[in-house]
Structures are given as structure tokens and as C-alpha cells.
C-alpha positions as CSV (number, residue, x, y, z in Angstrom):
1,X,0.0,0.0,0.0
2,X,3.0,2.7,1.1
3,X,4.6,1.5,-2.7
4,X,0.9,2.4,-4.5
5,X,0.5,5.6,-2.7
6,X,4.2,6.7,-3.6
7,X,3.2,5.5,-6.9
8,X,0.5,7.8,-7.3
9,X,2.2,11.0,-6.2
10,X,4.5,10.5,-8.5
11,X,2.6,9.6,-11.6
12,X,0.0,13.2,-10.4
13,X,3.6,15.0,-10.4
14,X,4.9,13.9,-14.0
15,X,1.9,15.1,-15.2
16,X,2.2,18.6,-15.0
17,X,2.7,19.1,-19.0
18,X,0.6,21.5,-21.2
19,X,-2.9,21.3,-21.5
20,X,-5.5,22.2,-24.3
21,X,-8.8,23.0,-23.8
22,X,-11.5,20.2,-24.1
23,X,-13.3,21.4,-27.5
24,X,-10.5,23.5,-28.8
25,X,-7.7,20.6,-31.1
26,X,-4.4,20.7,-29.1
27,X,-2.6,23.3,-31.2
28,X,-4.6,26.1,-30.6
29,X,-2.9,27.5,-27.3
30,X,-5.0,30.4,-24.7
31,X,-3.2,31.8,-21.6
32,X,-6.3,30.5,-19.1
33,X,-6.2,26.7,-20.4
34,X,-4.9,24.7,-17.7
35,X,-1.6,23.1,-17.9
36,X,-1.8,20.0,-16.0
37,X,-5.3,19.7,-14.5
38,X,-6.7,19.9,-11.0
39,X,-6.2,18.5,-7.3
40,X,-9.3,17.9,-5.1
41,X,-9.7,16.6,-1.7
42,X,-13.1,15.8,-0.3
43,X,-14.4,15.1,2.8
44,X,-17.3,13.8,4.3
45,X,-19.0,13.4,8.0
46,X,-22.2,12.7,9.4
47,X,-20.9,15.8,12.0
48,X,-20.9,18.4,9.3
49,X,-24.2,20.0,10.3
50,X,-26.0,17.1,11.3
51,X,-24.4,15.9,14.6
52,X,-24.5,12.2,14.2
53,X,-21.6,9.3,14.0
54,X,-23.3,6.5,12.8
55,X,-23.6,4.1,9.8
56,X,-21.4,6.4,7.0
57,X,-19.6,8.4,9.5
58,X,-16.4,9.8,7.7
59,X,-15.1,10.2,4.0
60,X,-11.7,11.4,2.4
61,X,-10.5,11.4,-0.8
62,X,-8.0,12.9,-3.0
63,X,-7.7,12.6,-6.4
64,X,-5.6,14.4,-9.6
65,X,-7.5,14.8,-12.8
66,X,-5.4,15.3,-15.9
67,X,-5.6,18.0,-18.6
68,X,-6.2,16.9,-21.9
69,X,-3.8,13.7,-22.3
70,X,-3.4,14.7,-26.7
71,X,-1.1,17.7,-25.7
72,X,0.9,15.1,-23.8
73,X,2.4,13.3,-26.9
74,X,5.0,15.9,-28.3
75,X,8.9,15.8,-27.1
76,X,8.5,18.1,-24.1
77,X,6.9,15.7,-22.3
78,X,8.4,12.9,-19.9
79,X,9.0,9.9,-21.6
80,X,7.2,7.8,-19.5
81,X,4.0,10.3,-19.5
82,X,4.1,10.5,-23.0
83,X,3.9,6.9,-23.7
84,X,1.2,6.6,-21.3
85,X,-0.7,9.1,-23.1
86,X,-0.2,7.7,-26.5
87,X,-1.2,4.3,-25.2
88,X,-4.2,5.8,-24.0
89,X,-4.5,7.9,-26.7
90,X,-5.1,4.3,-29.2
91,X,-8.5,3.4,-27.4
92,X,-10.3,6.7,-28.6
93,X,-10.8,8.2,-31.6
94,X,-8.2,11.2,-32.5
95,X,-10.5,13.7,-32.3
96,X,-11.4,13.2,-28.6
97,X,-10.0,14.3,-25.6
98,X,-9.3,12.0,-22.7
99,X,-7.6,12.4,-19.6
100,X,-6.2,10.0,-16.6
101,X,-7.4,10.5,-13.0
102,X,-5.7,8.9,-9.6
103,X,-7.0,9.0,-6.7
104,X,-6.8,8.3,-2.6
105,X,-9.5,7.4,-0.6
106,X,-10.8,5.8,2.4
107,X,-14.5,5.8,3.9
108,X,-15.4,4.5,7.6
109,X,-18.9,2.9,8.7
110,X,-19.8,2.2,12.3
111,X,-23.2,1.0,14.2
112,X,-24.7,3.4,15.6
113,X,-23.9,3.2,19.1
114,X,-20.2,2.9,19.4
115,X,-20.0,3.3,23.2
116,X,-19.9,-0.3,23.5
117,X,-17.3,-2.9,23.0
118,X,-19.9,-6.0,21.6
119,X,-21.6,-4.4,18.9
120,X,-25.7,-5.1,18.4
121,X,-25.1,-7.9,15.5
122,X,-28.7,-6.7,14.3
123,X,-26.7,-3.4,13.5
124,X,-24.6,-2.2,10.6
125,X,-20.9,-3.7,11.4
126,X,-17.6,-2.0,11.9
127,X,-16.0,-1.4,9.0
128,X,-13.8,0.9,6.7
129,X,-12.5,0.4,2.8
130,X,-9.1,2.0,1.9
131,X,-8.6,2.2,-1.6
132,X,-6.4,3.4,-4.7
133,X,-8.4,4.7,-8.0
134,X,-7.3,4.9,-11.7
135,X,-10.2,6.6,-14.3
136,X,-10.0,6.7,-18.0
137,X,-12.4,9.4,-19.3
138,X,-13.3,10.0,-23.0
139,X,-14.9,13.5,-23.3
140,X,-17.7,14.1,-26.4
141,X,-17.5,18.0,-26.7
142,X,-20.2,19.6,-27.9
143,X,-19.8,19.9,-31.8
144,X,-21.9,22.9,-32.2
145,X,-24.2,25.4,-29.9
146,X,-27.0,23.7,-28.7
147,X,-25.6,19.7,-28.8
148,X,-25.1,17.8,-25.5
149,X,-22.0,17.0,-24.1
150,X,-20.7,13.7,-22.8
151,X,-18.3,11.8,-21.0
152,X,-17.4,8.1,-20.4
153,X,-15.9,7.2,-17.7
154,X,-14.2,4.0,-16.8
155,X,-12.3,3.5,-13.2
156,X,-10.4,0.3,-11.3
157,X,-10.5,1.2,-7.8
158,X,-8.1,-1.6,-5.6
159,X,-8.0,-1.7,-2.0
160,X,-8.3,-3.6,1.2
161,X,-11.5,-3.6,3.8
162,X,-10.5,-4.7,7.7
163,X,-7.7,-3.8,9.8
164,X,-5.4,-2.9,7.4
165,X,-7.9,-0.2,6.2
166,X,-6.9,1.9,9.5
167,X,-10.1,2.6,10.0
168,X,-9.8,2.4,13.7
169,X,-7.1,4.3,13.7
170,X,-8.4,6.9,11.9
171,X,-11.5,7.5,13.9
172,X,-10.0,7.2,17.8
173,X,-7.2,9.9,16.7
174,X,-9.7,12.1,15.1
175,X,-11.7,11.5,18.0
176,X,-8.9,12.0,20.4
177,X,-8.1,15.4,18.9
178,X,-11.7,17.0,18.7
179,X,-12.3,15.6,22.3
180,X,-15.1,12.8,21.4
181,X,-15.3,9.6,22.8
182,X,-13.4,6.8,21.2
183,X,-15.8,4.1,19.6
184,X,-15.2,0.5,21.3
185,X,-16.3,-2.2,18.8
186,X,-13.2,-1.9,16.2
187,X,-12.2,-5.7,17.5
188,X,-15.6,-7.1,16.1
189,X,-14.8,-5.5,12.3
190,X,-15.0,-6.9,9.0
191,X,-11.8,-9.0,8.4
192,X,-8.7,-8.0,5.9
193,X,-10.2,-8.5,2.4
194,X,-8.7,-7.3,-0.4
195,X,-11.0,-5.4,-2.8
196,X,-10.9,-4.8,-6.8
197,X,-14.0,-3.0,-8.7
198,X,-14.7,-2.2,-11.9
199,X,-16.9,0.7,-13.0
200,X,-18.3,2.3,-15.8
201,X,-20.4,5.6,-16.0
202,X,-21.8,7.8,-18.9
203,X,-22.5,11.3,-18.2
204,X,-24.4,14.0,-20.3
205,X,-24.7,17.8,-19.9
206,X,-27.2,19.7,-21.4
207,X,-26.9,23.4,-20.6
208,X,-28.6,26.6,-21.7
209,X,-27.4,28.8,-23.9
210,X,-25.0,31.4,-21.7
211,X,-24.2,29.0,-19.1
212,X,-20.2,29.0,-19.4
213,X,-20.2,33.2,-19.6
214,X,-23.0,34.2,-17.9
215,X,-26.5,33.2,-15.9
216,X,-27.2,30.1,-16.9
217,X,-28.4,26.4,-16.1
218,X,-27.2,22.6,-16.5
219,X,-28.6,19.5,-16.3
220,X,-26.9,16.3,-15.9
221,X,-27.7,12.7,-16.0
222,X,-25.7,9.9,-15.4
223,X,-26.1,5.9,-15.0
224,X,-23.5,3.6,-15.0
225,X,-22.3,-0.3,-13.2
226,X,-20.0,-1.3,-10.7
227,X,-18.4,-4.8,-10.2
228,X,-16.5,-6.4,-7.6
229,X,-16.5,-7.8,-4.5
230,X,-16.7,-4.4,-2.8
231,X,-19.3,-3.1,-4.1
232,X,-21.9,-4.4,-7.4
233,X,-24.7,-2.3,-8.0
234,X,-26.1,-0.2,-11.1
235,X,-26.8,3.6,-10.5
236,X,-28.7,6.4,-12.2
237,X,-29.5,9.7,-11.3
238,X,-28.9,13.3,-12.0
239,X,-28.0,16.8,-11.1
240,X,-29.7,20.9,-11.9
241,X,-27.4,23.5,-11.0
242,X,-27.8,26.9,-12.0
243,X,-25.7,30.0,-11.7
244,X,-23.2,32.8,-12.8
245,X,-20.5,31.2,-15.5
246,X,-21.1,27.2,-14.5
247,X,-18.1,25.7,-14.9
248,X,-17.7,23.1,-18.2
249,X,-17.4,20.1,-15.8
250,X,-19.9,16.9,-14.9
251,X,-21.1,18.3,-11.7
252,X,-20.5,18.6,-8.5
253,X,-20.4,14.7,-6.6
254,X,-20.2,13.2,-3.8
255,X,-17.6,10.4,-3.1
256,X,-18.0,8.3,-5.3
257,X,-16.3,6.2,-8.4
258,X,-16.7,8.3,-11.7
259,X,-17.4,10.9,-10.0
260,X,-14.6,13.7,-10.6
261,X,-14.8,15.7,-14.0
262,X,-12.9,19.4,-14.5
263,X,-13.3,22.5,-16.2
264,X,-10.0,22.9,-18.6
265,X,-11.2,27.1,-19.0
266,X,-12.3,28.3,-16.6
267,X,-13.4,32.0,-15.7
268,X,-12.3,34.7,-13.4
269,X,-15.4,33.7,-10.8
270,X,-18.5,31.5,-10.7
271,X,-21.5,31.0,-8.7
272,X,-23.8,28.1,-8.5
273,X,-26.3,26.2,-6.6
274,X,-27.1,22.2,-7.0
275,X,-29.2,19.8,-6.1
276,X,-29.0,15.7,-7.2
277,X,-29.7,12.4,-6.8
278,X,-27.8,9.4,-6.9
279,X,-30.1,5.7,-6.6
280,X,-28.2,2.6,-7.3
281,X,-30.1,-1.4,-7.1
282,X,-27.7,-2.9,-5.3
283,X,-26.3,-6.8,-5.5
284,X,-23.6,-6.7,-2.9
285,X,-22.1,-4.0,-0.4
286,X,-19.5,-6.1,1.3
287,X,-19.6,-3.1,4.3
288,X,-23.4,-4.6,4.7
289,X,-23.2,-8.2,3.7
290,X,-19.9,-9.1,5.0
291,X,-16.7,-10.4,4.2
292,X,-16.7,-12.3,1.1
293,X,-14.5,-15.5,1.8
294,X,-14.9,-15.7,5.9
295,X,-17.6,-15.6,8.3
296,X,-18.0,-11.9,9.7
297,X,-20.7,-9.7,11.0
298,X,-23.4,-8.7,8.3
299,X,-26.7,-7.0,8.2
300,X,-29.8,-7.5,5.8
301,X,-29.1,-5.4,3.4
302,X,-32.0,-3.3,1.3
303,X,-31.8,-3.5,-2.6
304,X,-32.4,-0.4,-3.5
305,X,-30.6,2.9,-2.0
306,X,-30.4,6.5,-2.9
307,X,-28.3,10.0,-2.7
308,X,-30.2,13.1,-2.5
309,X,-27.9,16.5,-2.0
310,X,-28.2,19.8,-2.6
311,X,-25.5,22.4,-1.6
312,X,-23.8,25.5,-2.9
313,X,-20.3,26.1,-5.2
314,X,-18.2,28.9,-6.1
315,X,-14.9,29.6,-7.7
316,X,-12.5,31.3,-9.3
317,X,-9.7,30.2,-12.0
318,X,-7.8,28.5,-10.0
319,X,-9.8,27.3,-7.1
320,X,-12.9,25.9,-6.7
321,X,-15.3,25.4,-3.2
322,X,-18.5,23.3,-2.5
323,X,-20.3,22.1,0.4
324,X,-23.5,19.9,-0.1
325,X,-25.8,18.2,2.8
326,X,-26.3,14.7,2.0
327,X,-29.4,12.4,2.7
328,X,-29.2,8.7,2.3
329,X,-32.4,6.3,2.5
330,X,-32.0,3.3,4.8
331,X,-29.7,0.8,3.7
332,X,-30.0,-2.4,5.5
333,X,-33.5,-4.0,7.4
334,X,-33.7,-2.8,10.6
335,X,-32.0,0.4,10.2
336,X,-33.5,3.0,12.3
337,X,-32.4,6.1,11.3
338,X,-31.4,7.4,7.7
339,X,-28.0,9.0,7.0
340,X,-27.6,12.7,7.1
341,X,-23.6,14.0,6.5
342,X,-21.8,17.0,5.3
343,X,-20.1,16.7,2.1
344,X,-16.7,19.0,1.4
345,X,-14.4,19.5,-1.7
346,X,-12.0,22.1,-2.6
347,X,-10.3,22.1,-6.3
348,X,-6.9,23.3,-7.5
349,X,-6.8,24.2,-11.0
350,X,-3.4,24.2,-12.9
């Protein structure tokens, strides 16, 4: 895990090469375009205005979005990155952008009373999934004012649930240093596991007529699948924002796979508000159901679950800010109370 993490900081550091702008071909050059792409870190609590620590009770991530990968291919760029992009650049066709996203992540899920060390085996177990992400996406630009934009978007995320996923260790020092009491039932937690998924998502935008320069509105839906012994499910949903200059990205998501996208222009300042819904028919959610090889706690899970969020965004050319509230139907029989959290993310744009 300490190799892959190295491994990613590096590969998000040779990557800062020039950039060309998602609908514009790579030789035409503007001062704003990015250069390399954007850096966001997300995070996630069930504190964030709603005062719980239960079920979904913490989220980070932090994940690197490249630029453009066709400007990557000329002499300027690192060996190494520039055979990455041209491999890449094979599996489209030539007249379509594509970038490479990494990311970081690690989410932490707890019954709801953690003041005891023998959890209630009726409730949702201990347990926390640390993993490492790789995204190919495929943009569609719009060919001409009024068409819909899309994006493809296929990810591997690879990681480990139990233990090894710190989860523990995560919450009792967070806890530790905000003065909260430590939660007791980490011994009865979800054995090591490792985990591999697959996903694949398809994303549209369809957008009035001033939305990049002026007031404006988008809409954008999305479905896609996920395999693995993690997580298998199929999701659908979609998201309205409206605003001052919205930003020519996919949205604004919660953690998620798939769910980064960036802006390769952006302007001096925008200013939007969002609200979205993510419902996915679930086949396995190893978190609920339990390890997949060994006997371990496990809950009934419910088939269907579902996102709704709403929150605010603003930014400038180089950074970007949103905060959403999250609401997430029950997820497993029995279940008493629905998850409320706080969802965080800041972008660097470069």
C-alpha cells in the first residue's frame, strides 16, 4: 500500500505538462487553459451539520484529474508520460479528448452506538474500505451550440477492507483530537479483504445557452455499473445547478467512483447552486453483507438505496469550493435512522 500511494504521487507529479482545452484541437494555445489539471480533496462526516456518528460516518479522498492527455504526446513531455498518453490515446478516436485521474480514498462505517465494546449484531458492522483509484475518461464535446456534451468514464479502484484499512485508527485519533469519545467495537470489524472494482459511468450535460459566460443552467444525468466484491450495483441519477458562469465540468459529486470531471477554461469567478440524486439497485455492499471468503458480522441489506444532495459552489480560475448536505435512504433492514452528513471538496486548478 506505502509503494501504490508513492506510486501515485509520482505519476500526479509527472503530469504537470501542457494542456489544451476540451473542444479547442491541441494546437490552438489560450493563456487560461490549464496546464496540468486539478487536485481535489473531499471530505465527508455525518458531524458536518448534522451531529451524528453512525452508519457512514467519515469520508476522504484525493484525487488528480489530468488535462487533456493529446497535448501530452510531443517531445516536451516525460518519456514515460508521454507513452502513457499515447497508449491511452489508441482506445479513442483522434478527435477526442481523454484524460487519466488517480485518486486516494478511504470511507469508515460504524453502528450506531459505538460506546460499547460487543456491537448489536442486528446493527450495521464496523468497518472501513481503503482504496487506490485509476479513471480513464473519454470526453464528447459539444460539436456545435445547442448539442449535449458527454463523457465516459471507466475506473479500477483496488484496496483492502478490515484492519489494514486503519479505520480504527483513523476515527480514535480524530476522535482524540476534537475531544469525542473513542468508539469500542473496532475488535468485532470486518476481516482483511482485499478489494478490486470495476466501473463504468456515462455522463451528459445539457446546458442553456450562456451557461459558461454568464446566468445560466445545467442538467446532468448519469447511469452507470459497478463490479467487484466491494461493491456491485447499477446507479442512475442526475443533477440541476444553476448559476453565474457554471463551470464546463460533470457536476458537482459526492464520493464516489466516476465521480470527478474538470473544467479545462475556466473564468475569473462563478457561482452556482445544485441539487442531485444518486439511486443505485444494489447486488452486494461487502460493508453490509460481510466479508466475502470468511464468516464476519453482516446485516440485511436493502436493494435499492439513494443519494439526494443539494448544496452551494463557487470559484475562481484556479480554485474551486463546495459544500452539499447529504441524505441517504436506509440501507440495510432494521435500520433505524437514515444517513444525514456533510459533504466537502476544494479544487486546484493548474
Amino acid at each position: 500500500m506505502k509503494a501504490l500511494v508513492a506510486l501515485f504521487f509520482a505519476v500526479a507529479l509527472a503530469l504537470a505538462a501542457r494542456g489544451a482545452d476540451e473542444v479547442a484541437p491541441p494546437s490552438v494555445q489560450t493563456d487560461d487553459r490549464l496546464h496540468f489539471g486539478s487536485i481535489t480533496v473531499y471530505s465527508e462526516n455525518d458531524k458536518y451539520f448534522a451531529g451524528t456518528d453512525e452508519h457512514y460516518t467519515n469520508g476522504f479522498k484525493l484525487s488528480a484529474l489530468s488535462t487533456d492527455l493529446r497535448s501530452f504526446t510531443d517531445a516536451s513531455v516525460p518519456a514515460p508520460v508521454r507513452g502513457i498518453s499515447r497508449l491511452l490515446g489508441s482506445l479513442v478516436p483522434p478527435d477526442k479528448p481523454y484524460k487519466l485521474g488517480l485518486s486516494l480514498g478511504q470511507n469508515i462505517y460504524t453502528p450506531q452506538n459505538t460506546s460499547v465494546a460487543t456491537p448489536d449484531p442486528a446493527d450495521r458492522p464496523y468497518a472501513a474500505w481503503l482504496y487506490l483509484g485509476v479513471a480513464f475518461q473519454i470526453y464528447h464535446p459539444p460539436a456545435a451550440a445547442g448539442d449535449v456534451a458527454r463523457l465516459d468514464v471507466f475506473e479500477v479502484t483496488a484496496g483492502v477492507v478490515g484492519p489494514a484499512a486503519l479505520g480504527e485508527q483513523t476515527q480514535n485519533t480524530v476522535h482524540s483530537l476534537i475531544g469525542v469519545a473513542h468508539a469500542h467495537g473496532w475488535s468485532h470489524q470486518l476481516h482483511n479483504e482485499p478489494g478490486l472494482n470495476l466501473v463504468y459511468e456515462r455522463q451528459y450535460r445539457f446546458s442553456t445557452a450562456d451557461a459558461r459566460v454568464g446566468w445560466g443552467a445545467d442538467f446532468i444525468p448519469h447511469a452507470g455499473l459497478s463490479l467487484g466484491n466491494v461493491a456491485t450495483f447499477a446507479n442512475a441519477g442526475g443533477e440541476v445547478r444553476a448559476g453565474y458562469c457554471l463551470p464546463a465540468d460533470f457536476g458537482s459529486n459526492l464520493i464516489r467512483p466516476s465521480g470527478d470531471s474538470n473544467a479545462l477554461v475556466r473564468q475569473p469567478f462563478c457561482l452556482f447552486l445544485f441539487a442531485a440524486v444518486d439511486g443505485r439497485a444494489v447486488a452486494r455492499d461487502i460493508t453490509l453483507d460481510g466479508n466475502t471468503f470468511e464468516d464476519s458480522a453482516s446485516v440485511d441489506k436493502r436493494p435499492v438505496v439513494a443519494d439526494l444532495y443539494a448544496g452551494l459552489g463557487f470559484g475562481t480560475r484556479r480554485w474551486q469550493f463546495t459544500y452539499a448536505q447529504a441524505y441517504r435512504t436506509k440501507e440495510f433492514y432494521g435500520q433505524t435512522d437514515r444517513s444525514v452528513f456533510g459533504s466537502i471538496s476544494v479544487s486546484f486548478f493548474y
